[in-house]
C-alpha positions in Angstrom: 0.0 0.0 0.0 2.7 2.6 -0.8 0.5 5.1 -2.7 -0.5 5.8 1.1 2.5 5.9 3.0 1.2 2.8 5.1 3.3 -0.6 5.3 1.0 -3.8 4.7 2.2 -4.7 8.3 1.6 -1.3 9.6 -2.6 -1.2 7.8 -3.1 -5.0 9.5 -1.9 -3.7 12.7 -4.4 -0.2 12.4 -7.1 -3.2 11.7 -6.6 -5.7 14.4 -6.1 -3.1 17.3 -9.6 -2.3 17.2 -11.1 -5.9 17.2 -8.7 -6.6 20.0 -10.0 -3.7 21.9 -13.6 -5.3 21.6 -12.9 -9.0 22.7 -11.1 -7.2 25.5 -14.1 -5.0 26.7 -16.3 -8.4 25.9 -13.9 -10.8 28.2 -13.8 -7.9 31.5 -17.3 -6.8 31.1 -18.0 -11.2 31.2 -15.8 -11.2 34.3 -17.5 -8.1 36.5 -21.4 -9.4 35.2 -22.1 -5.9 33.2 -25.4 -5.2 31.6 -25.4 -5.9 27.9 -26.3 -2.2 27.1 -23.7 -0.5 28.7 -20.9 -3.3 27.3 -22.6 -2.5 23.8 -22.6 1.3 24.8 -18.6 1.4 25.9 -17.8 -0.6 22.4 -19.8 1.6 20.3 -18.2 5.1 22.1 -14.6 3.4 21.8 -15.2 2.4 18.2 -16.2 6.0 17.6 -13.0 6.9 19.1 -10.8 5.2 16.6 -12.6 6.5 13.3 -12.1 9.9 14.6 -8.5 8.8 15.5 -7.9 7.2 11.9 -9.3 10.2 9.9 -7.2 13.2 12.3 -4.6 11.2 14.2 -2.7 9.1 12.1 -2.5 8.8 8.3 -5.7 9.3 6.6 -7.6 5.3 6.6 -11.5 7.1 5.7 -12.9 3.9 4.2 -11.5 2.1 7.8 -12.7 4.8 9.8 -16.1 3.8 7.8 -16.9 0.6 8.7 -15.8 1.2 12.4 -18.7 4.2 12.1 -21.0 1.4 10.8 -20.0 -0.9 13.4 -20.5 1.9 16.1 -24.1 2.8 14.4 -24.9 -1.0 14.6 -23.4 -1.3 18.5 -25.7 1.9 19.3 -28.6 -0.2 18.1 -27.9 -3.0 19.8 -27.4 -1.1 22.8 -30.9 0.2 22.2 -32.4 -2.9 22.0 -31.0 -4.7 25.0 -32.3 -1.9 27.5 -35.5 -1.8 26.2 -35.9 -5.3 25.9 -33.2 -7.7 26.9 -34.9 -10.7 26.5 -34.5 -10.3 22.8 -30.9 -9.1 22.6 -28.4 -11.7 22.1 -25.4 -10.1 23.8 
């Protein structure tokens, strides 16, 4: 990926770092028993964290940035779900 100034190594490493940070937040909010929609709610706030990280921060990654806003949209709605009704959320 040299037309953007990022290593191969370098872009896998921007991508994995935030999937880590959400199996992280999954295994410690497992440990300490938290309510679904806050665990949702603290993913979805993080993830929101890194797209605005990965468009100002670092190099420019706007179609990563992307999907971690989609992601963040869809962990909001999830959130959402589980406190109205947590019977029907899976998480």
């Amino acid at each position: 990926m040299s037309h953007l100034d990022v290593d191969i190594i370098d872009f896998l490493i921007l991508t994995i770092i935030p999937v880590a940070i959400l199996f992280v937040i999954e295994m410690i909010c497992r440990a300490i028993k938290v309510v679904s929609w806050i665990k949702l709610t603290i993913q979805a706030i993080l993830m929101l964290a890194f797209a605005i990280a990965y468009v100002t921060v670092i190099t420019p990654h706007v179609l990563t940035a992307l999907c971690l806003l989609a992601l963040a949209g869809a962990l909001f709605y999830q959130a959402k779900r589980a406190k109205i009704d947590p019977k029907k959320s899976q998480y």
